[in-house]
C-alpha positions as CSV (number, residue, x, y, z in Angstrom):
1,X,-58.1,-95.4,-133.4
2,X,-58.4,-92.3,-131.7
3,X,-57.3,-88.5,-131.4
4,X,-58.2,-86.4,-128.8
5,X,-57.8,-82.9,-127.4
6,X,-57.3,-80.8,-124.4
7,X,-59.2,-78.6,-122.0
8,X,-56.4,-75.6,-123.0
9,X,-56.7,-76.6,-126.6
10,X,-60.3,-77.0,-126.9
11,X,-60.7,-73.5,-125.6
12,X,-58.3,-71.7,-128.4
13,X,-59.7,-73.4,-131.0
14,X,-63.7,-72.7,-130.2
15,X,-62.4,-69.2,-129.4
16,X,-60.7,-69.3,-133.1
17,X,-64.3,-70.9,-134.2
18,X,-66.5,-68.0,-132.7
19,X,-64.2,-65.2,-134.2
20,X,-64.4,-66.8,-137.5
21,X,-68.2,-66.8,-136.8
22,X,-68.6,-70.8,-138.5
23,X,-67.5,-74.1,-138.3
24,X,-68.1,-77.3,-137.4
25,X,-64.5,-77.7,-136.3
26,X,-60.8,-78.1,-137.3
27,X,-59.3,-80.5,-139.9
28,X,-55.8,-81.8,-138.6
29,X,-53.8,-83.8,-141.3
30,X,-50.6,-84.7,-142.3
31,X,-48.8,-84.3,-145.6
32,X,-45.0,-85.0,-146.7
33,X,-42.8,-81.6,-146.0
34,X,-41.0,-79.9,-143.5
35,X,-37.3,-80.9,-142.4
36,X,-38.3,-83.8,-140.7
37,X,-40.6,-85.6,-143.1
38,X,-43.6,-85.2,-142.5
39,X,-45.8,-81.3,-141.2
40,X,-48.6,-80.9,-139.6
41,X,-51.3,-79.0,-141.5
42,X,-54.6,-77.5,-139.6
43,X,-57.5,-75.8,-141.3
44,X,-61.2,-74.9,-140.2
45,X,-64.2,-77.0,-141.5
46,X,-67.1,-76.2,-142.6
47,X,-67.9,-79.8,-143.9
48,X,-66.9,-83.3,-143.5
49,X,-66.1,-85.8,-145.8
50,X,-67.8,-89.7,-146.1
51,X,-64.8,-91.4,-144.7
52,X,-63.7,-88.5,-142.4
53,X,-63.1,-89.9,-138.6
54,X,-64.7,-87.1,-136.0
55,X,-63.3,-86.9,-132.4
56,X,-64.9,-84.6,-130.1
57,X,-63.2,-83.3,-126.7
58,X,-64.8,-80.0,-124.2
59,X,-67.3,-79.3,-127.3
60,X,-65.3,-79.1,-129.9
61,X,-65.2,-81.5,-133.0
62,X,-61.3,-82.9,-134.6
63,X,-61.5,-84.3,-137.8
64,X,-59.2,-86.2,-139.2
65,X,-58.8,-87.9,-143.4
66,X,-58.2,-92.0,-143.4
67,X,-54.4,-91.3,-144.6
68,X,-53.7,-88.6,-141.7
69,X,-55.3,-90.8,-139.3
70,X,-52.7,-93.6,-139.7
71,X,-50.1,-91.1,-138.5
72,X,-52.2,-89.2,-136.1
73,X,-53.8,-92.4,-134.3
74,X,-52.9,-91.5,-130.2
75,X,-51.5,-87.8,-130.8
76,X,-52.8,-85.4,-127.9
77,X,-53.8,-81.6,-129.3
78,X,-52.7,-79.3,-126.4
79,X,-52.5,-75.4,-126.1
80,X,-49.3,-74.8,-124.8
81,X,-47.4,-71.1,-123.8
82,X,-44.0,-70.8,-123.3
83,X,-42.6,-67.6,-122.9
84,X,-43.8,-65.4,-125.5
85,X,-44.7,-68.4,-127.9
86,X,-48.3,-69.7,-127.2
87,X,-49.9,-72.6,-129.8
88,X,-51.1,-76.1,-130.1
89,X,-48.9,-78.3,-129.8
90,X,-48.8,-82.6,-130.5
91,X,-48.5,-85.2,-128.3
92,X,-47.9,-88.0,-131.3
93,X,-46.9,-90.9,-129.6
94,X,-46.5,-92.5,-133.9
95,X,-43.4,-89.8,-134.6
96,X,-39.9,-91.3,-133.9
97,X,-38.2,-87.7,-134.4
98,X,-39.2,-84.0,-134.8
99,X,-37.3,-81.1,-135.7
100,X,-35.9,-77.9,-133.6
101,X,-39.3,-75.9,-134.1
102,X,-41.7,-79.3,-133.6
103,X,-43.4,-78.0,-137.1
104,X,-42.6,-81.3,-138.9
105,X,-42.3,-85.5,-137.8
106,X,-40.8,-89.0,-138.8
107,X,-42.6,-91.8,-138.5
C-alpha cells in the first residue's frame, strides 16, 4: 500500500509546516460526510501513532491511520491552481464518484 505526493504539493505543505514553525508532517484521513460519502480530512502532526503508515515524498512526511489507508491506498496528493482557486487536490484511483466541488468520495 502506498500514498505518495507531489513536487507542487510537497512544497505547500513544508511551506504550511515552516509557517506553523512544527511538525513532523500532515495527517490525511478519511471519515464518512460530505455529499458524496465519504470527505477528505487533513490536519498537521506533531506525533504519530503505533499503527500509523508514513510516506515520505520531496522531504516531507504523509501519514496516514489503518482505516484511512484502505481508501487512500494509490491516491496522488497534488497542488493544483486553477484560476483563482489554488489547493491540494486527490488523485484517488479507490473513489468510483466525487462531487461538484471534489471535497467528498464513493468508494
Amino acid at each position: 500500500m502506498a500514498v505518495s505526493i507531489t513536487e507542487s504539493a510537497a512544497n505547500h505543505i513544508g511551506a504550511q509546516l515552516a509557517n506553523r514553525g512544527s511538525g513532523l508532517g500532515i495527517r490525511v484521513g478519511v471519515r464518512t460526510s460530505g455529499c458524496s460519502g465519504m470527505a477528505y480530512v487533513l490536519e498537521f502532526v506533531d506525533t504519530t501513532e503505533e499503527h500509523d503508515s508514513v510516506f515520505e515524498g520531496h522531504g516531507v512526511k504523509v501519514i496516514i491511520d489503518p482505516k484511512s489507508l484502505v481508501y487512500l491506498d494509490g491516491t496522488e496528493l497534488d497542488f493544483v491552481k486553477e484560476g483563482l482557486n489554488e489547493g491540494l487536490k486527490f488523485n484517488n484511483p479507490n473513489a468510483s464518484s466525487e462531487c461538484g466541488c471534489g471535497e467528498s468520495f464513493h468508494v
